[in-house]
N, C-alpha and C positions, 0 to 999 in steps of 0.2 A: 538685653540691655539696650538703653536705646545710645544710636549712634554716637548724640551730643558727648552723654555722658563717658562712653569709650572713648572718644579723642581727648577730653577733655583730659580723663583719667591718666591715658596713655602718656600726652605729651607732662601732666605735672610727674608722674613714675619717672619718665626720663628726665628731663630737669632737674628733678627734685633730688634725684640717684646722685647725678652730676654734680652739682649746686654741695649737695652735701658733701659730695668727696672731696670738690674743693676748698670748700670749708675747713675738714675736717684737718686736711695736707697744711691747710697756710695756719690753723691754730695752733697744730704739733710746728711746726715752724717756728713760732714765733720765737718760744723762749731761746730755738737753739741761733735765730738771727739778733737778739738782743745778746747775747753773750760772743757769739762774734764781731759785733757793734762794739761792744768793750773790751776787745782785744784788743784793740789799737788804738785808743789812750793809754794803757798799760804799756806798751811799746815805749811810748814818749812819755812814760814814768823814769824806766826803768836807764833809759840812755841818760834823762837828765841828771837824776841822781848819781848813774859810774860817774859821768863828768863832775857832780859834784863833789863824791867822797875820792877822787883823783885829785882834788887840790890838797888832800889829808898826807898826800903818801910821801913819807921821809925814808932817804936810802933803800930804794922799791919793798920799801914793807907798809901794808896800807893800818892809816891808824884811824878806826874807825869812832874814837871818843868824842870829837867834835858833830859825828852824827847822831851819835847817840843822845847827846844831847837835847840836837836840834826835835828829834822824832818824838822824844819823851814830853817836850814841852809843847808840841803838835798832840799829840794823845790828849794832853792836857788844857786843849781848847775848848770852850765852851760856846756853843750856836747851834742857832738853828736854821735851817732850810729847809723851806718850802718846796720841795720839786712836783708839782703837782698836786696826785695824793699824796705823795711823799714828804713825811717830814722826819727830815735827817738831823741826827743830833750827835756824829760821832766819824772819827775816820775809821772807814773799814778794809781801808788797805795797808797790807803789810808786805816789812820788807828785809830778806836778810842778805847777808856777805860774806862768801867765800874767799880763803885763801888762793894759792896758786897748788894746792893737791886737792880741792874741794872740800874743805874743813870750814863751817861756819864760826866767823870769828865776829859776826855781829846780826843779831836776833831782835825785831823790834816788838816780836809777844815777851817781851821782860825777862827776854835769854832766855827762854825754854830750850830752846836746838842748838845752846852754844855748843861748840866742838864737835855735834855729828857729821858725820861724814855721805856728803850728797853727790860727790861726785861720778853719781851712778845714775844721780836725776837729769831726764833729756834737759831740762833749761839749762845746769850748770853742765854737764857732760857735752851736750851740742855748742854752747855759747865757748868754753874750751877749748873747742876745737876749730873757731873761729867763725860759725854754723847760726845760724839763730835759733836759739833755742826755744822752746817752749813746752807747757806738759800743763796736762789738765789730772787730777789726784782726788779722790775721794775718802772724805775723814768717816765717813760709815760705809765701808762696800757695797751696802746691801739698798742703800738711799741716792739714788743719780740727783737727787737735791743735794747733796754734800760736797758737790763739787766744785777744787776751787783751781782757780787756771794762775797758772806760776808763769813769768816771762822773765827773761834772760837779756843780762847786757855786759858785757866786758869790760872791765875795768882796766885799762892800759899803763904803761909807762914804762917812757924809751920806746914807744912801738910795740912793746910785748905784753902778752897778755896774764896779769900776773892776781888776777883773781876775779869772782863773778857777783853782780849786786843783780838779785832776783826781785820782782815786784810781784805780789800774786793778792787773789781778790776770788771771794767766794761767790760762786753762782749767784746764791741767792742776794746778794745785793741787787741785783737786779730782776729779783723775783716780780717786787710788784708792780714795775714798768712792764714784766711780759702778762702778769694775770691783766691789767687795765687793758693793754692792748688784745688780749684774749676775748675779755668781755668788751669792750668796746665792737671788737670783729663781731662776735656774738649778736650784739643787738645791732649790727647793722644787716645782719647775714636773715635775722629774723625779720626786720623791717624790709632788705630787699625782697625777702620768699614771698612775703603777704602780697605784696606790691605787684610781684609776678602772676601771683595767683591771682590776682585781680585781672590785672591788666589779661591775662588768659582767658578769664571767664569772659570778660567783655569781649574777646577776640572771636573765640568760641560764640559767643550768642551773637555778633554780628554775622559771623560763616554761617553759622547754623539754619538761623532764627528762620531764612526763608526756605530752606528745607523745613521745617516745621509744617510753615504756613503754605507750603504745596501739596504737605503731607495731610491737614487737615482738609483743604480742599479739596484732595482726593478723594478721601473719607465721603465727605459729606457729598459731594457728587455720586460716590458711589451708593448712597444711603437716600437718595434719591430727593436729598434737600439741596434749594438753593444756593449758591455760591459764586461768589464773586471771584474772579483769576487774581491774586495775589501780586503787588507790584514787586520783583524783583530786580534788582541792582545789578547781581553779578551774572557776567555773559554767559555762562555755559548752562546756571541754572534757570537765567531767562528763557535761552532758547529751548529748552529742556521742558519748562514750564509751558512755550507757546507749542509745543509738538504734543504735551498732554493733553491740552487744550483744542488743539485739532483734533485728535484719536478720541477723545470725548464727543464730542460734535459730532464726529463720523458714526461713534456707534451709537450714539445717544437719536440720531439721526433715523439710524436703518430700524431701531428699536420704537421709535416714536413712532414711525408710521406705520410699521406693523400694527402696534396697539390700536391704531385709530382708525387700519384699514378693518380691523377685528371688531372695535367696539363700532363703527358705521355700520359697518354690515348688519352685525344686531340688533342696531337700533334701529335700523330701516328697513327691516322683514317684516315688520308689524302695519305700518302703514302701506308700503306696497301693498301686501296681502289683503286689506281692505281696498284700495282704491282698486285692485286687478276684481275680484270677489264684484265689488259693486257695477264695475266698466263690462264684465261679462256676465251679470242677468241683466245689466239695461241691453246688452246685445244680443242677449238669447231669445229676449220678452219682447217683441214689436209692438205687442199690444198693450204694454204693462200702463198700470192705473199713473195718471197722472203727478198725482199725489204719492205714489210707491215711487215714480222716478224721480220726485224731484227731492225726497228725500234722501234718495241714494247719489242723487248730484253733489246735496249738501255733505255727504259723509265722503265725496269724491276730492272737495274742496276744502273741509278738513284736515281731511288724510294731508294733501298738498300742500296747507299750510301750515302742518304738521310739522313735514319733511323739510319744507322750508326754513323754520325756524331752528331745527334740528341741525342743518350744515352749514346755516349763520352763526348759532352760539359754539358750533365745534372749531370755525374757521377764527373766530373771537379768543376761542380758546387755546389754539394753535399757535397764534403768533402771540398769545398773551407769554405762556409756556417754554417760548424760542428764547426768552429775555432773561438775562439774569443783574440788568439794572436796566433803570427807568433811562427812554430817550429824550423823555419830554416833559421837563419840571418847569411848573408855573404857578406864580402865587396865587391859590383859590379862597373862598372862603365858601365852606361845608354846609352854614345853615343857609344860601343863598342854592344850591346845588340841590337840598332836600328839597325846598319846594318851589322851586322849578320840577323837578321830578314826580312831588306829588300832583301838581296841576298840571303835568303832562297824562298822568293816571286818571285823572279824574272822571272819564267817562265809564273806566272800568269799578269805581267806585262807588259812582251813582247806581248802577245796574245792580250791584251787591247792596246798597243801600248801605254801605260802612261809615261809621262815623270815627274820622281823625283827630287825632287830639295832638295840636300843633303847640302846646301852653309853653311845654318844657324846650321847645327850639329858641336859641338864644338869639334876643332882638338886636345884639350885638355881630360884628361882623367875626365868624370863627373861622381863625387865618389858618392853614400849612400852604405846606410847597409840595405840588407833584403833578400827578398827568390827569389833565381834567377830565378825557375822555374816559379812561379807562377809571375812576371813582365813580363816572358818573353812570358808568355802567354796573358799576360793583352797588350800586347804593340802590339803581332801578331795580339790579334782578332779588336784593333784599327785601326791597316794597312790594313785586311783583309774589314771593314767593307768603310772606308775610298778609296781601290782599287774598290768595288763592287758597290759602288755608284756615282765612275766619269764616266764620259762619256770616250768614245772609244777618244784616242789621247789625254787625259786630263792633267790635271796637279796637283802634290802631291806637296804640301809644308811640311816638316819636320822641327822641331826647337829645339836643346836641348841645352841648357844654366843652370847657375848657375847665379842664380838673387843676387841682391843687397845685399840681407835680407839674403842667404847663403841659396836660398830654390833652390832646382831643377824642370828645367820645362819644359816639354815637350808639343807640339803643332804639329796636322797632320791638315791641310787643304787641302781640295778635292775641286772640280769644282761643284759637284752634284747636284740636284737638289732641297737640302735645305729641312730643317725640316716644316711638317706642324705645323700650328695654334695647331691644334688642339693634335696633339702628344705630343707640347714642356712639360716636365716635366713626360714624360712616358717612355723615351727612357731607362733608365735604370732597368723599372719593369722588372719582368720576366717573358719571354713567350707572351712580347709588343715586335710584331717586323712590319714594314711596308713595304710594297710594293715596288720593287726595279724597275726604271722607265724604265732601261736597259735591265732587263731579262726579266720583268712582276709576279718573282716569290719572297714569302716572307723569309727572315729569321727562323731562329729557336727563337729569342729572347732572346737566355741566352748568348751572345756575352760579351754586354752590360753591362749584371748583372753580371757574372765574374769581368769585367773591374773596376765596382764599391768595389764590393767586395774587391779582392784585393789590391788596392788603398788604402781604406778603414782600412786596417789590418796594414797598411805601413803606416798610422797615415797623410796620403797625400786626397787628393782632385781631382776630375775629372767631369769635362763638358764638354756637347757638343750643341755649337748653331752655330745659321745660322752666315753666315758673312755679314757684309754690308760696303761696298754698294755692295759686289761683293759677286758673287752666290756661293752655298756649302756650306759647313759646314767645323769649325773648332773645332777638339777634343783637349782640354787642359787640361794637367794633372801636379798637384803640388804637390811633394814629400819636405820632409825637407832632407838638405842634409846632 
């Protein structure tokens, strides 16, 4: 699994764990903090009312008929209120009165509990004894929604306490203040988690994202394609980044010049062995024919500049190779670069007797940005490779345009004698080069690999396949313009 996803994972598990527990603790909460919230209005029910049925009390016996009254014509109010979602249309409090041995001598459910005896219930038993009472009672045992909370007040006179007025109030009246405050928490607990989660992901792909992007670099460095060192922001993984980037260099270093001490050597036993061959029979032969020596001179000077050009296009290729961006961007324009390059060729042209067809180069000026040198290398060893393999009297197609898409494209077609089976997709290794059908002699191979390379650096594209139906090959190369 990849890392992002494990932290990511990891810290919303724990969060989320969290988050929810606390959640879960403050919605079981609520109902029991909204019913202790109305505890204590009920308080300052139940004091205001002793004081009031305490103006009733003749020779300390309480006469509760002037209450009764009051309470019957209170039941019998009509209104409504609005308390939010709540619309209340009724009193739901109630309220009865003991004697001085805890006998109800006034009921405001329409005297159901007259005369029973409560003096065993905490409100009247603890308010009694001069204590505050209170007690919470369940009209179904089996239902903790049935629950209705009783409070206690003393009814005095003379200082003594000669009987109790209870105020009590069912849970559930305040049922749907605790579900709205439930669902309320609810939808904000959902909108904070989303919120979290986001704000996470984002958190996550800022941390990450340039681990990502050192991770693919790696990749593609080790896959032996180009790549650019990734800007990173944060210090440990910059430095981290600049150390891999050393350690790349170093090995990519001792690896590079191996190859190139391996493929020189190969490529230069071929030439020695002629120039050494032709240098000792002109030394063994004092007498050799004129004409035998001076042909072996020209195969001497060959060979030489053979060699020559061999550790130019490799030294070309070396520092092309070192680069993984361009140091030197300049606005060119491409159909001005073709020919100039063709009429730098054109000696080698005339000698072939090739004819150029220049129709399709655009009489307009075809703009990018990049390294003049190194395009105009890349575009000569295309011409040079494209003259070397038409036939005597042939024909070069040339094509520089600005495509639809605003990309730049250039196309050389030759007559030649067309790529094999078995080469296609080797033409631009280095140090792959094939047999030319005209001279009988091969290339050096790193033509091609320059061509790619540079291309490559210029964030462009280049191929080369046979044509069809008609013979040769066409090299096409796409720059953005």
């Amino acid at each position: 699994m990849r890392i992002t996803l494990l932290i990511v994972a990891g810290f919303l598990l724990l969060a989320g764990s969290g988050f929810f527990l606390l959640m879960k603790m403050f919605t079981d909460d609520v109902e029991h903090q909204y019913s202790q919230a109305s505890e204590e209005p009920l308080v300052d029910f139940a004091n205001l009312f002793a004081s009031l049925i305490e103006n009733d009390i003749a020779d300390g016996t309480i006469d509760p008929a002037n209450f009764e009254k009051a309470f019957a014509k209170a039941y019998q109010r009509e209104f409504l209120a609005k308390i939010y979602q709540l619309e209340k249309t009724g009193i739901e409090t109630q309220v009865y009165v003991t004697d001085s041995e805890g006998i109800i001598i006034f009921d405001s459910m329409d005297g159901q509990r007259l005369g029973e005896d409560y003096s065993q219930y905490n409100d009247v038993y603890l308010t009694r004894q001069g204590n505050y009472g209170a007690r919470s009672s369940r009209t179904d045992p089996n239902d903790s929604r049935t629950s209705v909370f009783f409070i206690g007040a003393p009814i005095r006179h003379q200082g003594e306490i000669i009987g109790t007025l209870s105020v009590s109030r069912p849970e559930m009246a305040m049922a749907p203040f605790a579900n709205e405050a439930r669902a309320h928490v609810l939808r904000w607990s959902v909108l904070i988690g989303i919120s979290v989660v986001g704000l996470a992901s984002v958190w996550a792909y800022w941390l990450l994202h340039p681990i990502r992007d050192l991770t693919n670099h790696a990749r593609a460095v080790a896959s032996g394609e180009k790549s650019e060192l990734p800007t990173i922001g944060h210090a440990e993984l910059k430095t981290l980044s600049q150390d891999l980037e050393e350690m790349r260099r170093e090995l990519e270093g001792k690896h590079y010049v191996e190859n190139y001490v391996q493929a020189l050597t190969h490529e230069l036993k071929s030439p020695i062995a002629a120039i050494r061959g032709a240098a000792e029979l002109i030394n063994e032969d004092k007498e050799m024919d004129p004409a035998q020596r001076d042909r072996f001179l020209k195969n001497i000077l060959a060979e030489t500049g053979r060699t020559e050009d061999l550790v130019r296009r490799l030294v070309q290729l070396a520092s092309l190779e070192s680069q993984s961006t361009l140091s030197t961007i300049e606005p060119l324009d491409m159909a001005a670069i073709l020919r100039e390059e063709i009429k730098g060729l054109n000696s080698v042209i005339e000698t072939k007797n090739l004819r150029i067809d220049t129709d399709e180069i655009s009489g307009d000026a075809v703009k990018l940005n990049g390294d003049p040198l190194m395009l105009r290398i890349a575009i000569r060893n295309l011409l040079t490779n494209a003259i070397d393999f038409s036939p005597p009297e042939g024909r070069i197609g040339i094509l520089c345009a600005l495509t639809d898409d605003n990309q730049l494209i250039v196309s050389i077609k030759d007559e030649g004698s067309g790529i094999p089976d078995y080469a296609e997709g080797k033409v631009f290794d280095r140090f792959y080069s094939l047999k030319n059908q005209q001279t009988g002699r091969k290339g050096s191979g790193i033509g091609l690999s320059f061509v790619k390379e540079a291309i490559e650096l210029h964030n462009g594209e280049v191929t080369l396949k046979n044509r069809t139906p008609e013979e040769g090959v066409v090299a096409k190369v796409l720059l953005p313009g």
